[in-house]
C-alpha positions as CSV (number, residue, x, y, z in Angstrom):
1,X,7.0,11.6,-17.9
2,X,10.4,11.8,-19.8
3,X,10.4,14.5,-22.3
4,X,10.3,12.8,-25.6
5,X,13.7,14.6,-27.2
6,X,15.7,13.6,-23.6
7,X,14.9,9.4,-24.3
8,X,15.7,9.9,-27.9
9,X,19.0,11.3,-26.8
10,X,19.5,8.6,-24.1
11,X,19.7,6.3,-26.8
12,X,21.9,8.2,-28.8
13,X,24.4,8.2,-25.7
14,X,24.2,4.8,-25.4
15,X,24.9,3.8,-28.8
16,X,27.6,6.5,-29.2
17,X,29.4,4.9,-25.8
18,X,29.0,1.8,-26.7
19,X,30.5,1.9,-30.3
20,X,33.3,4.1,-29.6
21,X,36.4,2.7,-27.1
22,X,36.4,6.2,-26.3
23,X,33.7,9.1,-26.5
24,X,33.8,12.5,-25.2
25,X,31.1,15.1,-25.1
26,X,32.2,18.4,-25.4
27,X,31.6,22.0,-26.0
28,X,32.8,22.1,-29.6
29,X,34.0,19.7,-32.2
30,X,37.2,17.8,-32.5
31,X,38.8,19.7,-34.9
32,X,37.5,23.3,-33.2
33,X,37.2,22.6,-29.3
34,X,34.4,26.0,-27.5
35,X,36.2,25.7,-24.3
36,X,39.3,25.7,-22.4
37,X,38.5,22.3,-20.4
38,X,36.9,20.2,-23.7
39,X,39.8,22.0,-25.5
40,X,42.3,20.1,-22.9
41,X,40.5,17.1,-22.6
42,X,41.2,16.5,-26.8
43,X,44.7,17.6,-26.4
44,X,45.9,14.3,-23.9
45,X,43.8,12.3,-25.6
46,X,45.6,13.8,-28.6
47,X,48.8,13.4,-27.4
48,X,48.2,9.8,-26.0
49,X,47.2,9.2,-30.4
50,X,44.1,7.8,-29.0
51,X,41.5,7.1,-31.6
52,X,37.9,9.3,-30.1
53,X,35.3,10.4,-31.1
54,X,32.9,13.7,-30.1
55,X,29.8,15.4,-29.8
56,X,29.2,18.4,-30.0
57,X,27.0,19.4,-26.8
58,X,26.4,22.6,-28.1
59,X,23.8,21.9,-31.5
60,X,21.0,20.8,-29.4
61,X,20.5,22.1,-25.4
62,X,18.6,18.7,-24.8
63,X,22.2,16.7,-25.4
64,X,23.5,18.5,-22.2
65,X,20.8,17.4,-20.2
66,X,20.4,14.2,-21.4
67,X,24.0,13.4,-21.2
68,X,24.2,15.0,-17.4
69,X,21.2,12.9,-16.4
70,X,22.6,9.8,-18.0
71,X,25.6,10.1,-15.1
72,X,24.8,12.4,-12.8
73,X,27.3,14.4,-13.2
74,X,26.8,18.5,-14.0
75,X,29.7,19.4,-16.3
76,X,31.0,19.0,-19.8
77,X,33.1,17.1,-21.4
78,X,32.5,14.4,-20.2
79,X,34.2,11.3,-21.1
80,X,33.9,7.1,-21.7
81,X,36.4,4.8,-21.8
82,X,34.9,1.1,-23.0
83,X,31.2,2.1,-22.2
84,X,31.9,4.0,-19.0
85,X,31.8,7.3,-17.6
86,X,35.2,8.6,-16.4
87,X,34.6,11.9,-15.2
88,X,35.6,15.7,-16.4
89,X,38.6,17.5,-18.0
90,X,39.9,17.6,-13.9
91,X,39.9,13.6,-13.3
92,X,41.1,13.1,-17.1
93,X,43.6,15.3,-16.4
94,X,44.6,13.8,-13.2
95,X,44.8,10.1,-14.7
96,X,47.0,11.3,-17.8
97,X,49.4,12.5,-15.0
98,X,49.1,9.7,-12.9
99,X,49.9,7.4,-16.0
100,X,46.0,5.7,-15.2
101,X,44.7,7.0,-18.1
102,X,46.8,5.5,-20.8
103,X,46.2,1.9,-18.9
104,X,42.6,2.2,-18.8
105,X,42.8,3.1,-22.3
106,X,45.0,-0.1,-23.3
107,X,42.7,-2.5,-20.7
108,X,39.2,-1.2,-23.0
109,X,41.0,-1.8,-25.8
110,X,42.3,-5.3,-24.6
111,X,38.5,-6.1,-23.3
112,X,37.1,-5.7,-26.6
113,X,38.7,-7.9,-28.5
């Protein structure tokens, strides 16, 4: 059976991707990033003046989890662009390079509307 803190926060991570274009959760906050790859992953998306929003993975050990389960994927940040995963500071990275990012970025947008 699901521990009762992990569906509480499945919720939460649906809610917070679905309300935010994009959504990133990270070790740290926006303003004070706790490692070198969240601390990257808010820089592009600051430089790209793309309008995000965080959480903090570090207040509560079940967020991790719960986030991690939700994708499958082991690592944080993780990041959502229009309700979907992307990946990790290296594929976010790779896609601001690539010039991807910024597109998939303007194609949410557009799709919301």
């Amino acid at each position: 059976m699901d521990n009762p803190d992990i569906q509480s926060w499945k919720e939460q991570i649906e809610k917070d991707i679905s309300e935010n274009l994009v959504f990133v959760y990270a070790k740290g906050e926006k303003n004070m990033p706790m490692c070198g790859f969240s601390h990257q992953v808010m820089e592009i998306l600051n430089r790209l003046g793309v309008d995000y929003q965080v959480r903090n993975v570090l207040t509560d050990p079940v967020i991790r989890q719960a986030v991690s389960a939700h994708t499958d994927w082991p690592t944080i940040p993780q990041i959502f662009i229009g309700g979907k995963f992307v990946g990790g500071c290296d594929i976010l990275t790779e896609m601001h390079q690539s010039g991807d990012l910024a597109k998939q970025i303007e194609e949410a947008r557009a799709s919301r509307v």
